[in-house]
N, C-alpha and C positions, 0 to 999 in steps of 0.2 A: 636590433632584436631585443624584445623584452626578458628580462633576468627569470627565469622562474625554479620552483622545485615541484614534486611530487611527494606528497606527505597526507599516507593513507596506510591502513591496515594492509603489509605487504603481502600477505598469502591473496588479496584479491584483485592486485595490483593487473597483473597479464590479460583477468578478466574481464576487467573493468578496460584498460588502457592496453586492447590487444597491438599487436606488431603493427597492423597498419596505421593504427590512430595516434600510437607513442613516435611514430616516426613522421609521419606528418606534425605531430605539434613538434616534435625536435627538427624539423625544419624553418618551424615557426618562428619557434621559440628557445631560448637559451637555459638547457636545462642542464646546469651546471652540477647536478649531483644527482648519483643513482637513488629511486625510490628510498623515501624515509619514512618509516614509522614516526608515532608521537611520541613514543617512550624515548627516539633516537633524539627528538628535538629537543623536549624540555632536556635530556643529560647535554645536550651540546647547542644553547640555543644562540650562538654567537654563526649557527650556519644557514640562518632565516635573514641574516641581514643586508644581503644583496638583492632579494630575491622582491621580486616588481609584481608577479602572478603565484599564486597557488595553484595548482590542478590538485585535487583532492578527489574522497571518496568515502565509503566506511572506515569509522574508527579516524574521520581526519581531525588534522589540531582543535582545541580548544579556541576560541581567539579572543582571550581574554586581553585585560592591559598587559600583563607580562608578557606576552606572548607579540602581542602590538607593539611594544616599546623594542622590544628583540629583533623586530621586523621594520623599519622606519621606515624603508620604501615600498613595500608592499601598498598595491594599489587595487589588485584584483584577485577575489576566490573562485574556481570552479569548481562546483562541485558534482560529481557525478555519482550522483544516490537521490531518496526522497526527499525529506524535510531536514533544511537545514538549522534548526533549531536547537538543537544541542551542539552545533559548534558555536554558535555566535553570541552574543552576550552585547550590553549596551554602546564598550566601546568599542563596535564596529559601526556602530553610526554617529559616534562622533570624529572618529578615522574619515568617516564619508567612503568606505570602502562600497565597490561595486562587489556584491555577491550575487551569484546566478546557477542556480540550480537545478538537476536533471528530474524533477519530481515527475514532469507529467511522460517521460522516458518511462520510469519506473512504474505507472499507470498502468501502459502496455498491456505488461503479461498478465495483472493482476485481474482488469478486464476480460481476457483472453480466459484466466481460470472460470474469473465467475459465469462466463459463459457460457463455459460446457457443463458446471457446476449445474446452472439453472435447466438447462435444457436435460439432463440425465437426471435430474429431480423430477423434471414433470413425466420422464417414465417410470417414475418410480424405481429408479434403476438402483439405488442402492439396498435398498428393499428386498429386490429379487438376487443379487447375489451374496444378503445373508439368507438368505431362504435356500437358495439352492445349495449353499454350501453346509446348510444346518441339514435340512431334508435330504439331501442326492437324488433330487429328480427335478423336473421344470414342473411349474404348475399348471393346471389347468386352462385353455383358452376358455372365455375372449375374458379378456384383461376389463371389468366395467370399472375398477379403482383407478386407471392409470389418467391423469389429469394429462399428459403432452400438450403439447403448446398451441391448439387450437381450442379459444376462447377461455383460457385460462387467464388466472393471474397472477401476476408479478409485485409484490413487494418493495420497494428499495428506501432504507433510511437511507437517507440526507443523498441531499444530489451535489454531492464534491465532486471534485473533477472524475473520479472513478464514475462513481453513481450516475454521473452526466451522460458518461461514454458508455455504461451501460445502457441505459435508457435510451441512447441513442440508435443502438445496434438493435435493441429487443424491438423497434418499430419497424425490423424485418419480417417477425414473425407474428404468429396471429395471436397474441398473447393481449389481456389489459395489464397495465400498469400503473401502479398506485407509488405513489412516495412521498415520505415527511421528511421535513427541513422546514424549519420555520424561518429561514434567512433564505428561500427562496424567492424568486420574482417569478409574480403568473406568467408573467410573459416567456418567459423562460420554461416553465412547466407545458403552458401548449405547447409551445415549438418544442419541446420533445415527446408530446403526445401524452402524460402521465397527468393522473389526477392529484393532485396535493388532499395528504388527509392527516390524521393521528394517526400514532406507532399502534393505537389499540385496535383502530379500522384494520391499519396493515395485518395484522397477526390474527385477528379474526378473519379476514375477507382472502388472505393472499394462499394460494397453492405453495408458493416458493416466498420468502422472503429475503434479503439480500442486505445487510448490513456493510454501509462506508463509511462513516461518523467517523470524523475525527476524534485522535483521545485528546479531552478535554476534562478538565476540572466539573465544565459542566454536564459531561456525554459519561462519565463514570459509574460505573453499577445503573445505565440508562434501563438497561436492557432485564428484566426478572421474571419470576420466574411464573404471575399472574400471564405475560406476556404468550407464555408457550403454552401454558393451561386452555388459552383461549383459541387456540390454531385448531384450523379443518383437520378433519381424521386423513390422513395420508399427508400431511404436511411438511416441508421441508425449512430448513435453516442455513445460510452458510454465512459466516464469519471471514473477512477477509480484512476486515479492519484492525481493531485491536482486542485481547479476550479482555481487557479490565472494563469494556464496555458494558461487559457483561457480567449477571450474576451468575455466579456458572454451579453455584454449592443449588439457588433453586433451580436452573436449569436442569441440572441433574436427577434434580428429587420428581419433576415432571418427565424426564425421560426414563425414568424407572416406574412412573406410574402408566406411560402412556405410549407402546412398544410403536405404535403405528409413524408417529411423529420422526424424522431423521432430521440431527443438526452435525452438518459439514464445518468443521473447522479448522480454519489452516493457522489460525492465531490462539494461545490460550494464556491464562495467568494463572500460575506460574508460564513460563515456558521455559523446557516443556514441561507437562504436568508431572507433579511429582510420584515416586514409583507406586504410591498407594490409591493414586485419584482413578473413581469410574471409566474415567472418561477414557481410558485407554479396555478396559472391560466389557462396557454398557455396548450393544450389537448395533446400537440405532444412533450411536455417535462414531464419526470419519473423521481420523485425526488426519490431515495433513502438516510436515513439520515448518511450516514458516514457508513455501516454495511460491505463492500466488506474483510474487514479487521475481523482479530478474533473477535466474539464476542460471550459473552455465554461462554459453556463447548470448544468450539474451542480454550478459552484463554490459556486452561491447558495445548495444544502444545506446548506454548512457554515455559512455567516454566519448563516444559518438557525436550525441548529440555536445555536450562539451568542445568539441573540436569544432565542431560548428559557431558556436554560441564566440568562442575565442577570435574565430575569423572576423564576427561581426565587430569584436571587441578593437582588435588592432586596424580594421577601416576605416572605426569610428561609426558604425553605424548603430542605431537601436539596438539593445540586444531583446532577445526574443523571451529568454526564462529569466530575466532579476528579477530577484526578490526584494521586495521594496520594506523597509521601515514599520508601515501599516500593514504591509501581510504576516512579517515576523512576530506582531501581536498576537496573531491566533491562529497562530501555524500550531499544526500537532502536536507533542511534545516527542514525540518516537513515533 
């Protein structure tokens, strides 16, 4: 049996690694001390030096050199969350450490939000219950504003794995779909049915648009606020990515000129916004707090799929989620 620990943010430890999953890997695996926060490690780091596997999560180790020197046997990280890029650092690929990650676990629900996000967009559904809640009455039939998802369009920056699996799923319904990513492949764009265009086609042409971009050095303040000036009268926005993607001061100054426009956000910068920002104010802005992502019993996907991933690890077979050297380059940064 391999030597391991758990060393993550413990208030999310039970979520992440419920009863059934922590006791399967403790059958597995030799988990020689109860869940450890990183604060526990670095004050005691003489108790990383048995340990062969990691099981991780949010808030796991650093795994810097200090941290790798503390650890000599260490062989293997799981981590069950998205991007692992704020724990790892260069030397874990001079370690040659196997690290493997729950990113596209984490996917999931985010898809799942943006999905009902897009489809309650094109009823204009957030629309009508600040309306009804401002007026106290319903409005008038027949609804000729309301885009719904027959021959409408769809939006989507960048086709990251989210964007992908959206894309994937909207070729259910009768909707077009448009999407930018200049790192994608045509071929890849048919077989999900989307036409590749610029973010300006997108925001001019789209009913709904749907931001996935990774935060990037290069993807930052992408998004301005020409961007929403330019959107159909009844248009929608959801953010499920990151808010620094976005200009959010011109966002703002357009959704106070222009009431018809609604942008959904479950990401923002600051997060959350701070107590003076519109954005909690403005009627045509939906703040969601950070939720698109697991939260609740959805955590237990990840540790899930983790337990999976370890199986293949101690048979010796391929594993399914590592993260390789060259994706750790332009992985997210959060």
């Amino acid at each position: 049996m391999k030597k391991g620990l758990i060393i993550m943010n413990k208030d999310f430890v039970d979520l992440v690694y419920p009863e059934k999953v922590r006791e399967e890997i403790e059958s597995l695996a030799d988990i020689y001390e109860e869940p450890l926060s990183r604060e526990q490690v670095k004050e005691n780091p003489e108790i990383v030096k048995d340990a062969e596997i990691i099981f991780s999560g949010w808030d796991g180790p650093r795994m810097d050199k200090a941290f790798l020197d503390a650890a000599p046997n260490l062989k293997a990280l799981f981590y069950a969350a998205g991007t692992v890029k704020p724990l790892l650092t260069d030397a874990v690929w001079e370690r040659n450490l196997t690290i493997t990650a729950a990113g596209k676990a984490n996917a999931v629900p985010v898809v799942e939000y943006t999905l009902s996000q897009i489809l309650f967009s094109l009823k204009d559904g957030w629309n009508f219950v600040n309306n009804i809640k401002k007026e106290k009455h319903y409005p008038k039939k027949p609804y000729y504003h309301v885009s719904g998802a027959f021959g409408s369009t769809v939006g989507i920056i960048s086709l990251s794995t989210i964007g992908k699996k959206v894309a994937e799923i909207l070729k259910q319904f009768d909707v077009n779909v448009l999407a930018y990513d200049p790192f994608a492949d045509k071929s890849v764009a048919e077989e999900l049915n989307v036409e590749l265009c610029s973010i300006e086609d997108i925001f001019a042409t789209a009913d709904v648009v749907s931001l996935h971009a990774p935060l990037l050095s290069e993807t930052r303040g992408l998004i301005r606020g020409s961007h929403f000036r330019s959107m159909k009268e009844n248009a929608s926005f959801i953010n499920t990515a990151r808010g620094e993607i976005v200009m959010e001061a011109e966002m703002v100054e357009v959704l106070q000129e222009r009431d018809d426009i609604t942008a959904i956000l479950d990401v923002t910068f600051p997060e959350p916004p701070e107590e003076s920002s519109l954005l909690y104010t403005l009627p045509n802005i939906i703040l969601t707090p950070h939720i698109a992502g697991s939260e609740g019993k959805e955590c237990g996907r990840l540790g899930s799929y983790m337990l999976e991933e370890f199986k293949r690890y101690i048979e010796g077979k391929n594993l399914k989620w590592q993260v390789m050297k060259e994706q750790y380059a332009t992985m997210p940064e959060n």
